[in-house]
N, C-alpha and C positions, 0 to 999 in steps of 0.2 A: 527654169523657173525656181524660185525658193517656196519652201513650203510651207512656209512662215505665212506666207502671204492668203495662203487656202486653210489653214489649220490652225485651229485657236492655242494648240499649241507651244510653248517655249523654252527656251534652254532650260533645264537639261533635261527634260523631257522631249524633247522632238529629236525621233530615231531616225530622221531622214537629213540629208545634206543639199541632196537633187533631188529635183523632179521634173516629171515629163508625162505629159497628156498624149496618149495616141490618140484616140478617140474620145472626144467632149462628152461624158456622162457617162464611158465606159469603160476606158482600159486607157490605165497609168503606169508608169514607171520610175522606179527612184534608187539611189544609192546611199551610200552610207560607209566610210570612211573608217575606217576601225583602227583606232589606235592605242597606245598604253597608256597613253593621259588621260582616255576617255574615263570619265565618271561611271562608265555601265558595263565599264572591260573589268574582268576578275583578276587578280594579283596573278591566275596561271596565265593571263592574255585572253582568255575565251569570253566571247558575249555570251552570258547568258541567252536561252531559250525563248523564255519571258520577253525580253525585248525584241527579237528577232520576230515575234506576234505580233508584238506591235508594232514596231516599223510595216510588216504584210495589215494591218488594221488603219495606219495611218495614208497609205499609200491607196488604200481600198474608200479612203475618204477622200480623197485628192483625185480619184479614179470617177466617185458618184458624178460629182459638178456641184454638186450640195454647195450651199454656204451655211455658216453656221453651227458648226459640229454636229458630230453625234454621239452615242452611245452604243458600247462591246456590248453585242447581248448574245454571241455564242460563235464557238469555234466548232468546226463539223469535220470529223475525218483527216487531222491535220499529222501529218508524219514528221519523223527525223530521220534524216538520213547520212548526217554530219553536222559537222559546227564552223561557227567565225570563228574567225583568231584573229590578234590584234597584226596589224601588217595586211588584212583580207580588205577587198570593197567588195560590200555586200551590199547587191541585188538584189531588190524587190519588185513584184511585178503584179497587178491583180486585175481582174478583168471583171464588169458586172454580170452575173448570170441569170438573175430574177428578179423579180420585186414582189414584196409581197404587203401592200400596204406599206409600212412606215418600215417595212424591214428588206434590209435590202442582201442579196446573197453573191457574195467575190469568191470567185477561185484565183486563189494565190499560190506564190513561189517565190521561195528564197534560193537566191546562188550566193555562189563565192567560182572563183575562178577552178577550183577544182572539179566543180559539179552542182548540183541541185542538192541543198540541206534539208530544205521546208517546205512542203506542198498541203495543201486543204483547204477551207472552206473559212469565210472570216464572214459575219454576221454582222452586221449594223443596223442602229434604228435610229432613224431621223425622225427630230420634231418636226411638225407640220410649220412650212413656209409662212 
């Protein structure tokens, strides 16, 4: 699926390439293509941090079933434990945990073929339908 098509989203902000729905309103998945042309790769090759949240925040919207967007309103317990480099497909995966009203709670993860970079908690609030 393109994620264009769930995410109001576009170039060059949209941190994703793929995606994929396991579970309708619950748990998604997507990729992301990292290379030296990219706009959000650093002169060393590395994605920044910052986007790798949000690629787990966009994929955590594509994961709701929401239409519409939403709004970051907080990250919970989120680690690093490596980084992308340009030449990596990074992995992201986020799964629904709760809702609480118009907020809703993802547990995410980012890979790269080496191992798990990025895990925690991505926070979204949706306008009312």
């Amino acid at each position: 699926m393109k994620p264009f098509e769930h995410l109001p989203h576009r170039y060059p902000f949209i941190m994703i390439d793929t995606a994929e729905i396991i579970e309708e309103g619950r748990h998604a998945k997507g990729t992301k293509q990292i290379t030296v042309n990219d706009r959000i790769v650093l002169p060393d090759g590395k994605m920044p941090d910052v986007y790798i949240i949000e690629a787990m925040a966009q994929i955590s919207g594509i994961a709701s079933g929401k239409k519409g967007g939403s709004v970051f309103a907080a990250i919970n317990n989120l680690t690093f434990s490596g980084t992308a480099n340009a030449g990596d497909i990074l992995d992201v995966e986020s799964i629904l945990e709760r809702n609480i009203g118009s907020l809703y709670i993802f547990s995410c993860k980012a890979s790269v073929a080496a191992g798990t970079i990025a895990e925690g908690e991505i926070i979204l609030h949706f306008n009312a339908e």
